[in-house]
C-alpha positions in Angstrom: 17.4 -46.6 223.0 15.4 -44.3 220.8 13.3 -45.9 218.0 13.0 -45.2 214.3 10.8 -45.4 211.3 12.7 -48.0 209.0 11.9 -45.3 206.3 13.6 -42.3 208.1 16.5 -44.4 208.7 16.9 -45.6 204.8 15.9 -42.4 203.4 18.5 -40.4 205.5 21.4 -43.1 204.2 21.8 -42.9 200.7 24.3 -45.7 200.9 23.7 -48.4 203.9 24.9 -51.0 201.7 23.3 -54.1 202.6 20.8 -54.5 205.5 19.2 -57.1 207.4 16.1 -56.0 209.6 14.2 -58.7 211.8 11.1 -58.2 214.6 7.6 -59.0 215.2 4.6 -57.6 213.3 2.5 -54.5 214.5 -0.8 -57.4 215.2 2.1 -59.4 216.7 1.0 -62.8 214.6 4.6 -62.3 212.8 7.9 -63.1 212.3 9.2 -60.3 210.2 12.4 -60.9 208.0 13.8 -58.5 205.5 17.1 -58.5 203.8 18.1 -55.6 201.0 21.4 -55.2 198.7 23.0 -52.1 197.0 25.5 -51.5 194.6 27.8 -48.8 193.2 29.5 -50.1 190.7 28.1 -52.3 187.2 29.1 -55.1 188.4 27.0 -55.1 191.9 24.2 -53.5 190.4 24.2 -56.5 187.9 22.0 -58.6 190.2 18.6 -59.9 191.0 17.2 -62.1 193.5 15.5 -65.3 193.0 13.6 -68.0 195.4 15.8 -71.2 195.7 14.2 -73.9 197.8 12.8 -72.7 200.9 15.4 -69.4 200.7 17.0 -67.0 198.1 19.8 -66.6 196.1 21.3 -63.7 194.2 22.1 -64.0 190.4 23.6 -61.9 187.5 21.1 -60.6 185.8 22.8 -60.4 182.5 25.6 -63.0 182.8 27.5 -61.3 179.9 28.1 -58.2 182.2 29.6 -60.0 185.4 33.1 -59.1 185.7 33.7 -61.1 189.6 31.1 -63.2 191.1 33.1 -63.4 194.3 31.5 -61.4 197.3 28.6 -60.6 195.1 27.0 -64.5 194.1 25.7 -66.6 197.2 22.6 -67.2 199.4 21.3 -64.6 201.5 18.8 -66.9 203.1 18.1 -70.6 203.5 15.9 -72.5 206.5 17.5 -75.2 209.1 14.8 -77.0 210.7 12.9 -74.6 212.6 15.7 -71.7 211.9 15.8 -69.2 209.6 19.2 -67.6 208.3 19.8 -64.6 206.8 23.3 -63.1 206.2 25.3 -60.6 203.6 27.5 -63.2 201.8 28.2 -66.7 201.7 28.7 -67.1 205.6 24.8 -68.1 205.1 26.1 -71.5 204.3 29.1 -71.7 206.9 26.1 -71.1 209.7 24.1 -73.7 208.2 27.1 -76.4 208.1 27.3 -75.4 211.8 24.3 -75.9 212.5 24.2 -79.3 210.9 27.0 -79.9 212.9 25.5 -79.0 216.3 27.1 -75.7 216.6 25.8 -72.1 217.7 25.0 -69.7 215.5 27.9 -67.7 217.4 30.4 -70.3 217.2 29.7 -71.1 213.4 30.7 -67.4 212.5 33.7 -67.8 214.9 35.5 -69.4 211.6 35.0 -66.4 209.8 35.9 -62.5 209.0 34.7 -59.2 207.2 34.9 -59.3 203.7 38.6 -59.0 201.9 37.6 -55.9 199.5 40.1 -53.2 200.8 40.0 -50.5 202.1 36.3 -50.6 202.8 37.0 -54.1 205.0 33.2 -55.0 203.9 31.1 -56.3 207.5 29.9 -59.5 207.4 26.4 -59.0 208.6 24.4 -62.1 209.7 21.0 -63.2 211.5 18.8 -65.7 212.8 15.6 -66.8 213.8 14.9 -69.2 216.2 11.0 -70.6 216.2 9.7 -72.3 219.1 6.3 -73.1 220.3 4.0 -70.6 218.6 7.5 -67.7 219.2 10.8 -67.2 217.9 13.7 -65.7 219.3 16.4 -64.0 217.1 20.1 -62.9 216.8 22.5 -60.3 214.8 26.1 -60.4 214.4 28.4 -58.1 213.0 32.0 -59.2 211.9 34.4 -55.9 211.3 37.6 -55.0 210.6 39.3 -53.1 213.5 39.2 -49.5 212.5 40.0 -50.5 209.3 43.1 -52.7 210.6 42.8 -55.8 208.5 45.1 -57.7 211.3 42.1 -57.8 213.8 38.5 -59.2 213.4 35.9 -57.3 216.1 33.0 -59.9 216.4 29.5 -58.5 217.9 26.7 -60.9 218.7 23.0 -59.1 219.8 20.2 -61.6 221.2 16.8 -60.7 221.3 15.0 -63.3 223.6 11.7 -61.6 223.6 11.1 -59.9 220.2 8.1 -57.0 221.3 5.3 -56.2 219.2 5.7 -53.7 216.7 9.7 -53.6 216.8 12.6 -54.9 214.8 16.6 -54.2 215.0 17.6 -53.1 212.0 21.8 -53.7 211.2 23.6 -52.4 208.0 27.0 -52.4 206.4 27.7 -49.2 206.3 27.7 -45.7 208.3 27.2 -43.7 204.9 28.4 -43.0 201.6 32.4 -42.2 202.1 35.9 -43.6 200.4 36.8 -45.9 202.1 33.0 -46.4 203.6 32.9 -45.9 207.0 31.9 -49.7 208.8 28.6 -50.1 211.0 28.7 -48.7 214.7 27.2 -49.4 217.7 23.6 -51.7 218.5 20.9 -52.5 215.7 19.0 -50.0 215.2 15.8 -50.0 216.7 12.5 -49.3 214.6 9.1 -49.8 214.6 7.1 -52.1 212.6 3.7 -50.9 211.3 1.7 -52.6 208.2 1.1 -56.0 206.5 4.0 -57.3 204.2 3.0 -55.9 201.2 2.8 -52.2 203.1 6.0 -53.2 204.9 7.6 -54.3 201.8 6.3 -50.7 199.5 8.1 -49.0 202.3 11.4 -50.0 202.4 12.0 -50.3 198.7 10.8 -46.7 198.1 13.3 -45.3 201.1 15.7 -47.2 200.1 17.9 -44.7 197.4 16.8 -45.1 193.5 20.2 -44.8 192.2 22.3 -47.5 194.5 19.2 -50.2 195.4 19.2 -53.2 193.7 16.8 -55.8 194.9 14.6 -56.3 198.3 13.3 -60.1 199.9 10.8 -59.5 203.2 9.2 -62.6 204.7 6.3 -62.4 207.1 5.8 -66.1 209.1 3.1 -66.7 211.3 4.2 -67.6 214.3 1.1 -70.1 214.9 1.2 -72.1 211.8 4.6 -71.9 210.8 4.1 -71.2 207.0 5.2 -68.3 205.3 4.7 -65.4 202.6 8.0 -64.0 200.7 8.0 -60.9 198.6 11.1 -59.7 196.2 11.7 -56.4 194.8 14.4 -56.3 192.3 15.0 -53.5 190.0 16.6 -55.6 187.5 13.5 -57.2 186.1 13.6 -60.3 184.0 
């Protein structure tokens, strides 16, 4: 499979809709986490992202303005142990309660569908890290309508055993900018990974189209000490 520059990819789509991109750092010391929203309308540009506990949650930035919180207000991220999750809506949490409950991430998301917001049939887009002994291993999921059949939920699960320097999988929401818009197709994307988190982060949010982008979270976690560093980008600034 070929790879991409993240940045070609976002610059060429000026509607992706929300993204989740995971792989290991260019020195190879890194997990590498980022997760990016979008909006069209008032009500989804309305948002921000905030640090909540060891994850992130989104929030209306001016509360006055926020017509339906549904689809739109949840946790994108939040830790388990020595797992990290990262999704597109509030399946974050039904993963979590899986977990808890000594279910796979695959089976947790087995409860669940695409988004009800006809026609578009929203994806529901969802990964995790697992960290192990100075490595991590990591999935994506993708939960689609059939073609836009609302009666049939086509569920896609990717594992990435050994994540290779330099590389992520990137996976999206959306094809492009269409009525009704056009679901994800095929693998993650493949891209490289080049920079430290600040020069990662820089990147993305400048590709990513001025109009529809909202807000950006990247995490970078070294994979010998465990700990962390989080950046977010929101446009919407407080």
């Amino acid at each position: 499979m070929k790879s991409f520059e993240l940045s070609n990819l976002l610059k060429t789509n000026e509607y992706p809709g929300r993204g989740i991109a995971i792989g290991r750092s260019e020195d190879g010391r890194h997990a590498v986490i980022a997760y990016f929203i979008m909006g069209r309308s008032v009500n989804s540009r309305n948002r921000v992202f905030v640090e909540d506990g060891e994850g992130i949650r989104t929030e209306a930035f001016d509360p006055s303005k926020m017509s339906d919180p549904s689809l739109i207000i949840y946790s994108p991220v939040r830790v388990f142990g020595s797992h990290t999750i990262v999704t597109n809506g509030d399946q974050t949490d039904t993963i979590y309660d899986g977990l808890r409950a000594g279910k796979s991430f695959e089976t947790s998301l087995r409860s669940r569908k695409f988004e009800p917001d006809e026609p578009n049939f929203t994806p529901r887009i969802s990964g995790i890290l697992h960290f192990e002994n100075n490595s991590f291993s990591y999935e994506l999921n993708i939960l689609k309508s059939n073609f836009g059949d609302p009666t049939a939920c086509n569920r896609y699960n990717f594992f990435y055993d050994v994540p290779r320097i330099g590389e992520g999988r990137f996976i999206h929401t959306y094809m492009r900018d269409d009525s009704p818009l056009p679901s994800f197709e095929g693998e993650p994307e493949v891209f490289t990974l080049k920079g430290d988190i600040d020069t990662f982060t820089k990147n993305v949010w400048e590709s990513l189209n001025h109009e529809n982008k909202v807000s950006l979270f990247v995490r970078y976690v070294d994979l010998e000490t465990g700990k962390w560093e989080t950046r977010i980008v929101n446009k919407n600034e407080k």
